[in-house]
C-alpha positions in Angstrom: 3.3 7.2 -1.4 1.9 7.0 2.1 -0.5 3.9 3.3 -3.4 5.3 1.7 -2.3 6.4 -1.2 -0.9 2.7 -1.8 -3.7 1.3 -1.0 -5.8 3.6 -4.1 -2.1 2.9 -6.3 -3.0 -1.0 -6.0 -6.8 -1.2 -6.2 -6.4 0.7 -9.7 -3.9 -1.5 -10.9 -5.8 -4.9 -10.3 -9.2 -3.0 -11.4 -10.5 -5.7 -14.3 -9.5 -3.6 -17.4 -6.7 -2.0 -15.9 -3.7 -1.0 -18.2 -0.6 -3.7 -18.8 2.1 -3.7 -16.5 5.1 -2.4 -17.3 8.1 -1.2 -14.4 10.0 2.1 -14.8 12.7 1.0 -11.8 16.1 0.4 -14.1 17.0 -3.1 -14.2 13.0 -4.2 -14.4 11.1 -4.9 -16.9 7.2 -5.7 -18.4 4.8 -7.5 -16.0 5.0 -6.0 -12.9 5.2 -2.4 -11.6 6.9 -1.3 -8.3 5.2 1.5 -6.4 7.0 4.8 -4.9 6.9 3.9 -1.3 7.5 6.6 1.6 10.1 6.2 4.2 7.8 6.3 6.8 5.9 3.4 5.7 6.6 0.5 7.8 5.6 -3.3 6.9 3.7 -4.4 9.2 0.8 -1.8 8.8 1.0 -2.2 4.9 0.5 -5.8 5.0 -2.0 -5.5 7.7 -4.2 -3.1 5.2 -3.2 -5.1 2.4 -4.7 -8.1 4.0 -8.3 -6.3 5.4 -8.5 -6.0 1.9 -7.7 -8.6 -0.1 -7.5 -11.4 2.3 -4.6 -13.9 3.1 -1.6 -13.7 2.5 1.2 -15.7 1.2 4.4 -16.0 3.3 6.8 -15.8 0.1 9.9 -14.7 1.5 10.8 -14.6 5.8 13.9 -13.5 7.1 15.4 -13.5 3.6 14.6 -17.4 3.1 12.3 -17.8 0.1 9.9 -20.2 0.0 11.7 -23.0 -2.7 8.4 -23.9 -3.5 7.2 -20.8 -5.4 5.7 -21.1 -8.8 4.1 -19.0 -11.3 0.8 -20.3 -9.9 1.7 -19.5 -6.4 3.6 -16.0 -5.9 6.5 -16.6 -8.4 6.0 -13.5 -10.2 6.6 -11.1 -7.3 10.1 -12.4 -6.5 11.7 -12.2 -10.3 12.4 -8.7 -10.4 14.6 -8.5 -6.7 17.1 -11.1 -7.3 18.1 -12.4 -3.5 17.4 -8.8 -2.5 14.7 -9.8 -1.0 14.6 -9.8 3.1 10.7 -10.3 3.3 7.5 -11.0 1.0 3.9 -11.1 1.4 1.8 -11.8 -1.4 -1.9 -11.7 -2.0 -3.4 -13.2 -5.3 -6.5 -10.9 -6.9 -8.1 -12.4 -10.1 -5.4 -11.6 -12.8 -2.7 -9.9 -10.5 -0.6 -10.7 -7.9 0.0 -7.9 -5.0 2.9 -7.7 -3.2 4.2 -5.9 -0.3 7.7 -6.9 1.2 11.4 -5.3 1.8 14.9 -5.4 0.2 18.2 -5.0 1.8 19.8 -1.7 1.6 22.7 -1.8 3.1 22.2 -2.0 6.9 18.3 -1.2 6.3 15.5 -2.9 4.4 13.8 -0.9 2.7 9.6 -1.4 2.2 8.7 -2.6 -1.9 5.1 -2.5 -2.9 4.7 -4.4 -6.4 1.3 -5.6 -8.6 2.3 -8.2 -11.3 0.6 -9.9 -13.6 -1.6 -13.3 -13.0 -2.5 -16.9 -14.9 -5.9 -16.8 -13.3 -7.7 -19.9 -14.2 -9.6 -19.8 -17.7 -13.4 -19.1 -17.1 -14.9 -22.2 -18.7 -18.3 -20.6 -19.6 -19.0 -17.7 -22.1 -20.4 -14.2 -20.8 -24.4 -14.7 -22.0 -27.3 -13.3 -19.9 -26.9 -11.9 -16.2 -28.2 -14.6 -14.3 -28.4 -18.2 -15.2 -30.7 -20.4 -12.8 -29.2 -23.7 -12.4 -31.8 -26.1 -12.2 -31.5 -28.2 -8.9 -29.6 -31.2 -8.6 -30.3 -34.7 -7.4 -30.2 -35.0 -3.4 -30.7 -31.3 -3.2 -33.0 -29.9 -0.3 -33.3 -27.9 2.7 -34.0 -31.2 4.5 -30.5 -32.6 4.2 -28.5 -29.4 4.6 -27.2 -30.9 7.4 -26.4 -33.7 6.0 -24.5 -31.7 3.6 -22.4 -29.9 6.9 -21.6 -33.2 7.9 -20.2 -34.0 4.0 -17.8 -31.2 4.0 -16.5 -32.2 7.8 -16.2 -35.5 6.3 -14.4 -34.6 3.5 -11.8 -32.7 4.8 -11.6 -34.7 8.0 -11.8 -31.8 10.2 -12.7 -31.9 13.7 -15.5 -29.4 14.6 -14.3 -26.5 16.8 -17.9 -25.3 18.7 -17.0 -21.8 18.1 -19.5 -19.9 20.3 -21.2 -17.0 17.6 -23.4 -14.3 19.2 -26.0 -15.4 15.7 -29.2 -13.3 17.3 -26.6 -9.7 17.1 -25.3 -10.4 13.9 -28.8 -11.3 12.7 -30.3 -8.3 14.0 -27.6 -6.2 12.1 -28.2 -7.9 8.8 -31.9 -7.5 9.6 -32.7 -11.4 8.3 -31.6 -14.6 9.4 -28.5 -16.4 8.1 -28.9 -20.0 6.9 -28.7 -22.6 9.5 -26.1 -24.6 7.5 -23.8 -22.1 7.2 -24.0 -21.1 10.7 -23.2 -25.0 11.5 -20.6 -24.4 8.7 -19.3 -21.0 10.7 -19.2 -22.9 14.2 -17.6 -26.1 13.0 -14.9 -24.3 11.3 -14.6 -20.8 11.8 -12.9 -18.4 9.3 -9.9 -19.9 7.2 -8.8 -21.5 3.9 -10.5 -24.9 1.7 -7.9 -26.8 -0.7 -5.4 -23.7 -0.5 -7.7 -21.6 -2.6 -11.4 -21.2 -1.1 -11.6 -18.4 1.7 -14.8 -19.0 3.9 -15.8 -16.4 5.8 -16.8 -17.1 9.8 -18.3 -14.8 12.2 -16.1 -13.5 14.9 -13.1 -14.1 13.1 -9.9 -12.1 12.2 -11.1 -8.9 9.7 -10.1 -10.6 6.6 -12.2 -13.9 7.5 -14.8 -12.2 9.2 -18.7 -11.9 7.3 -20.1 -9.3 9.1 -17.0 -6.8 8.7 -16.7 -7.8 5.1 -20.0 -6.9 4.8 -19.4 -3.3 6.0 -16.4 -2.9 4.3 -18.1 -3.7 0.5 -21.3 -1.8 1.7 -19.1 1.3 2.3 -17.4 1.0 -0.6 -20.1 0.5 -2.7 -21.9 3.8 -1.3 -18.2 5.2 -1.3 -17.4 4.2 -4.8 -13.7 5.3 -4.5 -12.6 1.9 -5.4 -14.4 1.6 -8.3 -16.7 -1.6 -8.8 -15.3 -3.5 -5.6 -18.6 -4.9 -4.5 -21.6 -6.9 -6.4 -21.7 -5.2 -9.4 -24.0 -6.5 -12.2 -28.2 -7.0 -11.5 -27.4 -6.7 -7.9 -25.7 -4.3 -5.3 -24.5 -5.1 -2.1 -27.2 -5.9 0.8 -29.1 -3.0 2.8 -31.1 -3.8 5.2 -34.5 -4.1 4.7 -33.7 -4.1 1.1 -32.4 -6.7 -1.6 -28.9 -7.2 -2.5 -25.9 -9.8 -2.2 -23.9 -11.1 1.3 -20.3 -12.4 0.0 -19.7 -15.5 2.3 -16.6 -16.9 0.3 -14.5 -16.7 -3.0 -11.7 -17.8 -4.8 -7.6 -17.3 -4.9 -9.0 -16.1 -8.6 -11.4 -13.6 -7.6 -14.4 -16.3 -8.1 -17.5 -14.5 -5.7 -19.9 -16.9 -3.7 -22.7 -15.2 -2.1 -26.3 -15.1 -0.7 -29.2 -13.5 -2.5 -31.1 -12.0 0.1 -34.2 -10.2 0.3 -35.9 -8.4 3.7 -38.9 -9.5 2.5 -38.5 -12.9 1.9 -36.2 -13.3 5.2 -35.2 -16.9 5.5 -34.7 -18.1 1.6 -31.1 -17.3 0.6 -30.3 -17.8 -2.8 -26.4 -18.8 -3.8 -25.3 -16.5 -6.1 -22.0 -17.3 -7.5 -19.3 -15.6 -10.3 -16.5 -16.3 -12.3 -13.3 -13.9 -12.1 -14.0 -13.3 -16.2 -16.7 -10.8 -16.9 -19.8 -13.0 -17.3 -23.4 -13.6 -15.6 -24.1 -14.6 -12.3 -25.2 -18.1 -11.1 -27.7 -18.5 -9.3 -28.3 -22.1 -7.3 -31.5 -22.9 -5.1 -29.2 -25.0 -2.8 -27.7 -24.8 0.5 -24.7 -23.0 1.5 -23.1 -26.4 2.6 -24.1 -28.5 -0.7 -22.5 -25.8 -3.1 -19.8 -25.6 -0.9 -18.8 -29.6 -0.5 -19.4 -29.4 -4.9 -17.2 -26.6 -5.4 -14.3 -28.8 -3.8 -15.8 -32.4 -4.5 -17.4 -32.4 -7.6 -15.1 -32.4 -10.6 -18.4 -31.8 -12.6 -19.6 -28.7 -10.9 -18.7 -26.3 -13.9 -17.7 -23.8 -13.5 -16.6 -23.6 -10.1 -16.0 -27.0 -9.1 -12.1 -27.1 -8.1 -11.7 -30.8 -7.8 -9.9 -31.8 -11.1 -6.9 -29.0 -10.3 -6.3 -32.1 -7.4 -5.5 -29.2 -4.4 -7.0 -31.7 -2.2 -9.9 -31.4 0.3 -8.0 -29.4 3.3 -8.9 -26.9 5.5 -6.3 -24.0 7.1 -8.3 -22.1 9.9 -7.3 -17.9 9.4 -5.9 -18.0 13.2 -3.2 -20.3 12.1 -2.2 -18.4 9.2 -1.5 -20.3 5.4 1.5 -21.8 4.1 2.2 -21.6 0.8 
């Protein structure tokens, strides 16, 4: 398989739904299945494509050194079937699979692997019912402190803000409404990059992977495109036209968990969060700023379901230009 056609091989096999995993390489076994690669693929572009994708990486294995930290929960599962083969690994967790893309020795050569094996997502902790559930607002919750709330998440992760400089009025003009002012603090303050090792916020101006506006594209393409499958809103709403009514993804989860906007042309200025589970289930929907559901997903141990707090990953933050450890 070329790049492309890897690309199509992988988005099938972590497609909710998709068939079990089992590997047809001698030696191998069930949960995983290794991918024909070409000889002319090289690494670098794969994980590159791999990462527009699906977002950031995991440095498993470098220079044939794996990381001794690597668990089930953390990229495990696509080193068991190599042994020490291994020369290089990248992986990238996707609701119930793990995708990886690395090389083995062969001989004097390493020689590109492309692998999806399976996942322990977290349980969803609420049943599928209706669509949409409206959470009814909470105590302290307003537009008037949504700065207050910015301010909150700094705090809480002790992060210095960086003043990124964001062109807001093109990005605005291309969306056709205006962003909420929080999350533009939000984007300035920290830029692109990683909460508690698990929560990918997306910037402006940032690499690809981090980056809103290009994410945007990319899920409005392949929604029209629908080559992918169901890679984009899905449910009661579809990805954001402009002038129309649809959903903006502005962060998710290492488990495929989906926080977005609700946004409407013709209510420009009222953003909605709408938020998902990685199980098939409804949407939430929250009348709260960006910044408040943001500081409860990684503060609030009570924030069901997406409140991360009681895993105890700790309130961190990993901007995308300096990469993530594992």
């Amino acid at each position: 398989m070329d790049d492309q056609e890897l690309l199509e091989a992988v988005a099938s096999l972590v497609r909710p739904g998709g068939r079990g995993l089992v590997c047809g390489r001698v030696g191998h076994g069930v949960g995983h299945v290794c991918l024909t690669v070409s000889g002319a693929v090289e690494l670098p572009t794969v994980v590159a494509r791999f990462s527009r994708r699906y977002g950031q990486l995991r440095n498993l294995v470098m220079g044939g050194y794996a990381d001794p930290r690597a668990t089930e929960e953390t990229g495990l599962p696509l080193l068991a079937p190599f042994g020490g083969e291994l020369a290089e690994m990248r992986g990238w967790a996707c609701g119930d699979r793990w995708i990886g893309c690395g090389a083995v020795r062969a001989g004097d050569v390493a020689q590109v692997v492309v692998l999806v094996a399976e996942r322990d997502a977290p349980p969803s902790e609420e049943p599928p019912e209706e669509m949409v559930r409206v959470v009814p607002p909470r105590r302290g919750t307003g537009s008037d402190d949504a700065r207050a709330w910015v301010r909150r998440v700094l705090d809480l992760t002790g992060w210095e803000p960086l003043g990124l400089s964001v062109d807001w009025a093109t990005v605005e003009e291309e969306l056709g409404v205006p962003l909420p002012a929080d999350y533009k603090e939000l984007a300035e303050a920290f830029g692109g990059g990683v909460f508690s090792e698990s929560v990918s916020f997306m910037g402006c101006g940032s690499s690809v992977s981090f980056d809103l506006p290009a994410q945007w594209r990319a899920a409005l393409s392949a929604a029209r495109d629908g080559t992918y499958g169901s890679v984009s809103a899905a449910g009661p709403y579809d990805a954001y036209t402009p002038g129309g009514k649809g959903v903006v993804t502005w962060g998710s989860t290492e488990w495929a968990d989906q926080y977005c906007w609700l946004i409407d042309a013709e209510r420009p200025g009222h953003c909605s969060v709408l938020a998902r589970s990685h199980d098939p289930g409804p949407w939430y929907r929250y009348d709260m700023s960006t910044a408040e559901f943001l500081h409860r997903v990684l503060a609030d141990a009570d924030f069901r379901p997406f409140g991360i707090a009681h895993y105890g990953l700790g309130a961190t933050f990993v901007p995308e230009s300096a990469g993530r450890p594992l």
